[in-house]
C-alpha positions as CSV (number, residue, x, y, z in Angstrom):
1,X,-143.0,169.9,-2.6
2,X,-140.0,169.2,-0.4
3,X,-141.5,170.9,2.7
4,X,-144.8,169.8,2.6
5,X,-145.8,166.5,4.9
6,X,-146.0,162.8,3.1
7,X,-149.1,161.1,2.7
8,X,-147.7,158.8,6.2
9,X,-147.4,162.3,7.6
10,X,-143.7,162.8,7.4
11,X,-141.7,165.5,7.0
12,X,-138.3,163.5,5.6
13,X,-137.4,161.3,9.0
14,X,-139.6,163.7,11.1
15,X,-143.3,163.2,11.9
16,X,-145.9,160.4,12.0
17,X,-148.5,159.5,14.5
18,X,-147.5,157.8,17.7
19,X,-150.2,157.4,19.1
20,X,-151.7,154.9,22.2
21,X,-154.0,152.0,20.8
22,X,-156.8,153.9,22.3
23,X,-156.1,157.1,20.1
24,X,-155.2,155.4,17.1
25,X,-158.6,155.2,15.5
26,X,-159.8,158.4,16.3
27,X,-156.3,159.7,14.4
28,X,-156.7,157.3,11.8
29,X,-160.2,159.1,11.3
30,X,-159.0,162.6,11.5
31,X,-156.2,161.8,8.5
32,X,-158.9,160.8,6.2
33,X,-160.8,163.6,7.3
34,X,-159.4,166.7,7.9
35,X,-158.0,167.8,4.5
36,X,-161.5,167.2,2.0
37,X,-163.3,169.1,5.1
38,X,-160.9,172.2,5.0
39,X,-161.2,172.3,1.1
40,X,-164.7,172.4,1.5
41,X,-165.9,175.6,-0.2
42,X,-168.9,176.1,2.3
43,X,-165.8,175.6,5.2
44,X,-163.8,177.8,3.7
45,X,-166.6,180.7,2.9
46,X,-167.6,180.2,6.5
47,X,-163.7,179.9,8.2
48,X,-162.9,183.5,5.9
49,X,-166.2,185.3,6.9
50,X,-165.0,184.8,10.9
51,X,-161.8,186.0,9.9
52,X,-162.2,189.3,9.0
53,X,-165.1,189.8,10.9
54,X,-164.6,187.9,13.8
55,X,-160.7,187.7,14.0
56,X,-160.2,191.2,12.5
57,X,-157.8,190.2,9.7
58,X,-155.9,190.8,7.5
59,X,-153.9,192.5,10.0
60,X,-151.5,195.3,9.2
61,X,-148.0,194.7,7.6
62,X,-146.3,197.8,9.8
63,X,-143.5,199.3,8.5
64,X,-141.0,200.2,12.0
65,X,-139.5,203.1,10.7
66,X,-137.5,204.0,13.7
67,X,-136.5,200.5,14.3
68,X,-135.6,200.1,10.5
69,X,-133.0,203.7,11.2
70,X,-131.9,202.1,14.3
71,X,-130.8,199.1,12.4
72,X,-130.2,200.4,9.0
73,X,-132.1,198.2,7.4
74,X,-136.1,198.0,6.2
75,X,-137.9,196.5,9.5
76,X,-142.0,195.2,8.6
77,X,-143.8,194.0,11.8
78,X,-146.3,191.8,10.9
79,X,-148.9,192.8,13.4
80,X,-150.5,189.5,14.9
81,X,-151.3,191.6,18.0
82,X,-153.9,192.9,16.3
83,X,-156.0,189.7,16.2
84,X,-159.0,189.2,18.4
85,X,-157.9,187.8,21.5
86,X,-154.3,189.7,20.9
87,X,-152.2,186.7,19.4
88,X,-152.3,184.7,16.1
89,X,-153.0,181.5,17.9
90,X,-157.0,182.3,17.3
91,X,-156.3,182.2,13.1
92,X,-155.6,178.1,14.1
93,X,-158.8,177.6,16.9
94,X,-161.4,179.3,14.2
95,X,-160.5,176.5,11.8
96,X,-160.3,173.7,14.5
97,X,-163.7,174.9,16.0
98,X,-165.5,174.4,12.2
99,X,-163.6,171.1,11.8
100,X,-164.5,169.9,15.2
101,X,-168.2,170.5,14.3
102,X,-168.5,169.2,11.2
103,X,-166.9,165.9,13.0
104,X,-170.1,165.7,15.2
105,X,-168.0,166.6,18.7
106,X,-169.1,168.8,21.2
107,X,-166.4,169.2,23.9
108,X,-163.2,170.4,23.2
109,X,-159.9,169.5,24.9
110,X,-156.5,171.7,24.7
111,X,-153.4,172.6,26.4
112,X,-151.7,176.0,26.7
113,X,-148.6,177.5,27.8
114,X,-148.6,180.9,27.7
115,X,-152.4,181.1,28.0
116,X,-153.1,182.5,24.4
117,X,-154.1,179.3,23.2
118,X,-156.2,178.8,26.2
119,X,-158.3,182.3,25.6
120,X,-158.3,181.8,21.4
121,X,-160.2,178.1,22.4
122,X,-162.2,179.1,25.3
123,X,-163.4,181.9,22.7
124,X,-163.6,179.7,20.0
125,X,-165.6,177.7,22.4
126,X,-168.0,180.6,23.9
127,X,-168.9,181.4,19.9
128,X,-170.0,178.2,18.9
129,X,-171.4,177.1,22.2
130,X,-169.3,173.7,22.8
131,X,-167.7,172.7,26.2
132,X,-164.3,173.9,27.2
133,X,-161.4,172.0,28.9
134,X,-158.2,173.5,29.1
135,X,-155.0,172.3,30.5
136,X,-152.7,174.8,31.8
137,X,-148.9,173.9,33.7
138,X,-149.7,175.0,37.0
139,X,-146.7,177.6,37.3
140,X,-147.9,178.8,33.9
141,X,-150.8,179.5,35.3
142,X,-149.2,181.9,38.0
143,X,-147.4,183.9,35.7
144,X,-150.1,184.4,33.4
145,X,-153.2,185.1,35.8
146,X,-154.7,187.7,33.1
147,X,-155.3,184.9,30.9
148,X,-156.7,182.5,33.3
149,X,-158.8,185.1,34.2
150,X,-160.2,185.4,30.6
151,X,-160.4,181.9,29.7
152,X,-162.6,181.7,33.2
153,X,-164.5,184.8,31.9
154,X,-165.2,182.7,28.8
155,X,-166.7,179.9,30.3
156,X,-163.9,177.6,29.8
157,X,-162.6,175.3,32.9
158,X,-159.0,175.8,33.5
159,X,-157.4,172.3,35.1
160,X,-153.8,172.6,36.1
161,X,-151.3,170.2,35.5
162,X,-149.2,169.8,38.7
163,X,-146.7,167.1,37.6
164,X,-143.1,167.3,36.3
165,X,-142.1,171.2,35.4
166,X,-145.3,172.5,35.9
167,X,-145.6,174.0,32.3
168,X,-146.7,173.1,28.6
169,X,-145.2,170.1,28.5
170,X,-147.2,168.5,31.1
171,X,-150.2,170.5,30.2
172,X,-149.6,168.7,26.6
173,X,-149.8,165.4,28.5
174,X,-152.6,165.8,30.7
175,X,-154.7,166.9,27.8
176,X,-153.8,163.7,25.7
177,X,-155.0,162.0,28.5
178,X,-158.0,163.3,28.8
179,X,-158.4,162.8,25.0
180,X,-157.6,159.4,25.3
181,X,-160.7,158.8,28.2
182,X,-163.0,161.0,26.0
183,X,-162.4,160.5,22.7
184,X,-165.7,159.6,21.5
185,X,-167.6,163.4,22.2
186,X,-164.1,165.3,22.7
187,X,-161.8,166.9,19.9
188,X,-158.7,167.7,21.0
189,X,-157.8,171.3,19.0
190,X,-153.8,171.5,19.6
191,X,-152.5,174.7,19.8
192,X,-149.0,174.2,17.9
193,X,-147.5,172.7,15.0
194,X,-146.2,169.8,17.0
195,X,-148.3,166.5,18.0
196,X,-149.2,163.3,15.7
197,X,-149.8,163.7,12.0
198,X,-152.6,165.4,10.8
199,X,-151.9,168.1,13.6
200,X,-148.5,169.7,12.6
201,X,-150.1,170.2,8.8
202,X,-153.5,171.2,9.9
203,X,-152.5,173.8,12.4
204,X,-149.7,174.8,9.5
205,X,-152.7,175.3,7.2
206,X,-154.3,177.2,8.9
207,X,-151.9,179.6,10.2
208,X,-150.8,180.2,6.6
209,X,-152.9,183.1,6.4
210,X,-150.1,185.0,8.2
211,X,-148.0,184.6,5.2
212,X,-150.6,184.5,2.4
213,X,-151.3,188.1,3.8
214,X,-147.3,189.0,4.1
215,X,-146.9,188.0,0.3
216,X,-150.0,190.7,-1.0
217,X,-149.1,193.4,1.5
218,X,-145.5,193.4,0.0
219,X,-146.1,193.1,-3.3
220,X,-147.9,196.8,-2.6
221,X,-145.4,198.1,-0.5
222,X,-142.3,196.9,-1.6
223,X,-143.1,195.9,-5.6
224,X,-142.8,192.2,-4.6
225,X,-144.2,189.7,-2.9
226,X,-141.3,188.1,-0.9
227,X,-138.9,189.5,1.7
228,X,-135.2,189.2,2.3
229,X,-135.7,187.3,5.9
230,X,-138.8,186.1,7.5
231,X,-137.7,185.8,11.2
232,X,-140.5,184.6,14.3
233,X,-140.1,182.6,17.6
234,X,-140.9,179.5,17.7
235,X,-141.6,177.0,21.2
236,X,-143.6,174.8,19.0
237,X,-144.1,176.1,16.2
238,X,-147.3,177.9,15.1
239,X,-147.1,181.5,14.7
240,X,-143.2,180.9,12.7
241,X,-144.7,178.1,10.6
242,X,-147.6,180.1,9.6
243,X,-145.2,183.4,8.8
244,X,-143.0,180.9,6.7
245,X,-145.5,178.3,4.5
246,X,-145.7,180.4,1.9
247,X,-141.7,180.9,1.6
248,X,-141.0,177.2,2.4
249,X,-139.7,176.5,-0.8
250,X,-138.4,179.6,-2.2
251,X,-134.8,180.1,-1.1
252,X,-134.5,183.3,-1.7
253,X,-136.4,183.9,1.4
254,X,-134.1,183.6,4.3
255,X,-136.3,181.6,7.5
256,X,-134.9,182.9,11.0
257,X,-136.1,181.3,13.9
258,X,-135.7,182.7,17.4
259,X,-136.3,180.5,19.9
260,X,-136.3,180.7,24.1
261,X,-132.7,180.8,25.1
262,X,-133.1,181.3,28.4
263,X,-130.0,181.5,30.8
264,X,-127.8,179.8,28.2
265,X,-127.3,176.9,25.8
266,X,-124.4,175.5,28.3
267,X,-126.7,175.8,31.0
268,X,-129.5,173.8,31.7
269,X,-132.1,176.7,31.9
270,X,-132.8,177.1,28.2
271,X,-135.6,175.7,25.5
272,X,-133.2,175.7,22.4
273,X,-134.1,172.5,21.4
274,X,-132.4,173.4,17.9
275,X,-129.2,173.5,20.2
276,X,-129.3,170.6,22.4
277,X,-132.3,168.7,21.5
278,X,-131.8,165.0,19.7
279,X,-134.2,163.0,17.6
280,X,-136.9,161.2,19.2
281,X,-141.0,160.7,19.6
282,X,-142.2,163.3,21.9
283,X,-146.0,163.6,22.5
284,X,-147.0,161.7,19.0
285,X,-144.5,162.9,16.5
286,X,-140.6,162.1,15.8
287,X,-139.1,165.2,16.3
288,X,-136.1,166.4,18.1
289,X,-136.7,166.9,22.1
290,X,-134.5,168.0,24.6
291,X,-133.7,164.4,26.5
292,X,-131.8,162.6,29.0
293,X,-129.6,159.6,28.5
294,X,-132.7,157.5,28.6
295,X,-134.9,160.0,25.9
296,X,-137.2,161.1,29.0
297,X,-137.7,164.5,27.9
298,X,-136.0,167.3,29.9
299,X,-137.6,170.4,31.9
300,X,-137.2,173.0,29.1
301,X,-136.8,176.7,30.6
302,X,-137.4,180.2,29.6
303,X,-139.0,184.0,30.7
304,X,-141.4,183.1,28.2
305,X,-143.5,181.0,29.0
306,X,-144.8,180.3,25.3
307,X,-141.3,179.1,24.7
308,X,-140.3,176.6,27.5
309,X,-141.5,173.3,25.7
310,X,-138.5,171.0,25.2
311,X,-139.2,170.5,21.7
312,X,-140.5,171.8,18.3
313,X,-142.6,170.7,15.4
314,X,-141.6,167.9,12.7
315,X,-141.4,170.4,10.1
316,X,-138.6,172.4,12.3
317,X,-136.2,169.4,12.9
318,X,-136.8,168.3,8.9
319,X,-135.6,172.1,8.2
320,X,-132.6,172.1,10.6
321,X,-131.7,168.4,8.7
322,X,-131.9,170.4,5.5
323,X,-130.2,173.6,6.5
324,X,-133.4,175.6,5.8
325,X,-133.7,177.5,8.5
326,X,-130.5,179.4,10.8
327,X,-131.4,178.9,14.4
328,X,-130.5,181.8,17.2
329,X,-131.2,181.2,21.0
330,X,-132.0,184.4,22.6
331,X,-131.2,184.6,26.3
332,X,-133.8,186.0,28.6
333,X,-132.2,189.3,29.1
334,X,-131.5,190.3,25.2
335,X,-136.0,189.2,25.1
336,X,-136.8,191.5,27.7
337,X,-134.3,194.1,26.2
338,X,-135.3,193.9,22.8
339,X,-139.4,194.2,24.0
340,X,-138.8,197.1,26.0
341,X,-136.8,198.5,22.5
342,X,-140.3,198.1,21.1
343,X,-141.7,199.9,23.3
344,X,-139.4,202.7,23.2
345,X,-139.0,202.9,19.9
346,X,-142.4,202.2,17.9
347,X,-144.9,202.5,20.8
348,X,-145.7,198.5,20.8
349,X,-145.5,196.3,23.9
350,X,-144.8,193.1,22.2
351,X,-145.4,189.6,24.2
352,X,-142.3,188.3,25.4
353,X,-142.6,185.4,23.1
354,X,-142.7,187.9,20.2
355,X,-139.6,190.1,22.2
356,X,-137.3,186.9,21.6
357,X,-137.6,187.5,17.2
358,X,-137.2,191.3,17.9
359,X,-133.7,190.3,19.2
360,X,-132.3,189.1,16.1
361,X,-132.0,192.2,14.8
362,X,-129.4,192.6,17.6
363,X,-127.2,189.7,16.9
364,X,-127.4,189.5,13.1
365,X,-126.3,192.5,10.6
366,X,-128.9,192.9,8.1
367,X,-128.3,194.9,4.5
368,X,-129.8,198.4,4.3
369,X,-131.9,197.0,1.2
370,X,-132.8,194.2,2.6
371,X,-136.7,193.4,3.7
372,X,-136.8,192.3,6.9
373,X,-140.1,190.7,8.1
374,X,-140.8,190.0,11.9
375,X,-143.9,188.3,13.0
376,X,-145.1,190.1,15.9
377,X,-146.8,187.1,17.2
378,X,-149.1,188.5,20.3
379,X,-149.0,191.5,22.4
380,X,-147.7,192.0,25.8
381,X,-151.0,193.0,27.8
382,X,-150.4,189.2,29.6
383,X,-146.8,190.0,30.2
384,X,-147.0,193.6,32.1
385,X,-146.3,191.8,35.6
386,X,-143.5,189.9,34.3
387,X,-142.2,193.2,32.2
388,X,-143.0,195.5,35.2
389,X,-141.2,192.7,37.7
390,X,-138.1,192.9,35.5
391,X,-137.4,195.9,34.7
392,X,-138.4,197.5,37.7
393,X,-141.3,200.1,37.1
């Protein structure tokens, strides 16, 4: 399976596990670990049961059809919105939670960006009664007070990480250095398919439901179980990665990621790593980063703030190596534009993560037979202020 990590955790020159001395045990641990747990069949009755009743899934595979007239072609919104918590980032923390437990820990440690990771854990966390630490960049956690407020409501503890840009990126570091001090109670449940090996496979795992869901609700709809394009944002990785496993390695499936453009690619307010980033080990995993001339990594910028981390997941940079994927960098106003289309159009206020893969239908003509899919990763209830600020209203 060309797509699928090695048993060192590589994805062709991308992956691995660079990891401080301190950490490297309690990795080495996890590798050996995590895949005969998830095939467990008692892990995997419990993991489905929270699901659908917990999670609310499957969720609906939405056929736009005034998007699909505006663009003249067949528009599905896969509606990850719909999840508990309002974002498919909980589909990763159910699965982390039961592996964390059945590895004896009791505290959990994790980072967040736009804070949906944050709320999935801290309610995660709340069901199985464990001990919640979340990092959170300290602007981040200006622009998304709703979601600090509900991770609070939780009972997690939100710490803010006051260094560098102020978002995801130094929330990613703080919390690997709490990990490191704590590693003996603590699991660290990472919120995106990024990281050291096992973590870009495991969180790929278990966000394959998306697509495992996409392939049955097709072959109902549309005869068959594939689309024509699968398109999703990606600032890591996780909600793309899970709308894609299934169509990794059949080519007629057309992969489309939309990442945070921001002000530009020639500026230096943007997060298209795809764009500008070059190969190197960022936070545990060869990947490729946005970095100056000395591979310190660079402050990555977009409206999103889901998307403003300066580099992706392995699997993404082995893709772009092998022409798998077509990249696009949305700028911040075509986002906002294309969320407020959304609105307008299908009565669905998107997350402005989610607003940056609605854009592609903008910039790239599609065939009026072909099957478009866009994962509507999260809703835009935490977004409103920054929607309401833009536009106006």
């Amino acid at each position: 399976m060309k797509y699928q990590v090695d048993q060192n955790g590589f994805y062709g020159n991308y992956g691995g596990a660079f990891v401080p001395p301190a950490l490297e045990e309690v990795i080495q641990k996890l590798q050996v670990d995590y895949l005969p747990i998830m095939q467990e069949d008692s892990f995997q009755k419990e993991m489905q049961q929270l699901l659908e009743d917990y999670v609310g899934r499957p969720t609906p595979l939405y056929f736009a059809k005034r998007l699909s007239e505006k663009y003249n072609t067949k528009v599905y919104l896969k509606r990850e919105d719909l999840c508990h918590t309002g974002a498919h980032k909980i589909n990763n923390t159910i699965g982390q939670i039961l592996l964390a437990k059945r590895l004896g820990k009791n505290k959990i440690v994790a980072e967040t960006g736009a804070g949906q990771h944050g709320v999935a854990t801290a309610t995660v966390c709340a069901l199985m009664g464990m001990e919640c630490i979340v990092y959170m960049g300290a602007l981040d956690i200006e622009r998304q007070a709703p979601n600090v407020a509900r991770m609070k409501m939780l009972g997690a503890e939100v710490r803010a990480a006051q260094s560098g840009s102020k978002t995801l990126k130094e929330a990613v570091d703080e919390a690997l250095m709490y990990w490191i001090d704590n590693a003996e109670d603590t699991f660290y449940l990472l919120g995106s398919a990024v990281g050291p090996h096992p973590y870009p496979d495991m969180v790929s795992r278990f966000q394959s439901v998306i697509s495992k869901e996409i392939q049955k609700q097709l072959q109902e709809k549309e005869g068959r179980d594939y689309p024509d394009y699968v398109i999703a944002c990606v600032g890591g990785g996780s909600n793309a990665i899970g709308a894609f496993y299934q169509y990794l390695e059949n080519e007629k499936v057309k992969l489309i990621v939309a990442e945070g453009g921001g002000k530009g690619i020639d500026t230096n307010d943007t997060a298209a790593t795809s764009f500008v980033g070059k190969p190197g080990v960022l936070h545990g995993s060869r990947t490729l980063y946005m970095q100056d001339e000395v591979g310190e990594p660079l402050e990555a910028y977009s409206i999103s703030a889901g998307l403003d981390y300066p580099g992706f997941g392995p699997l993404y940079a082995y893709m772009k190596e092998m022409e798998r994927v077509a990249f696009f960098a949305i700028k911040d106003n075509e986002a906002m534009q294309a969320g407020l289309n959304l609105c307008r159009e299908e009565g669905i206020i998107p997350a402005i993560e989610s607003s940056h893969a609605l854009a592609v239908l903008e910039q790239k003509n599609f065939e009026p037979t072909d099957v478009v899919v866009i994962n509507l990763s999260g809703r835009g209830d935490k977004d409103l202020e920054n929607y309401r600020t833009y536009f106006n209203f």
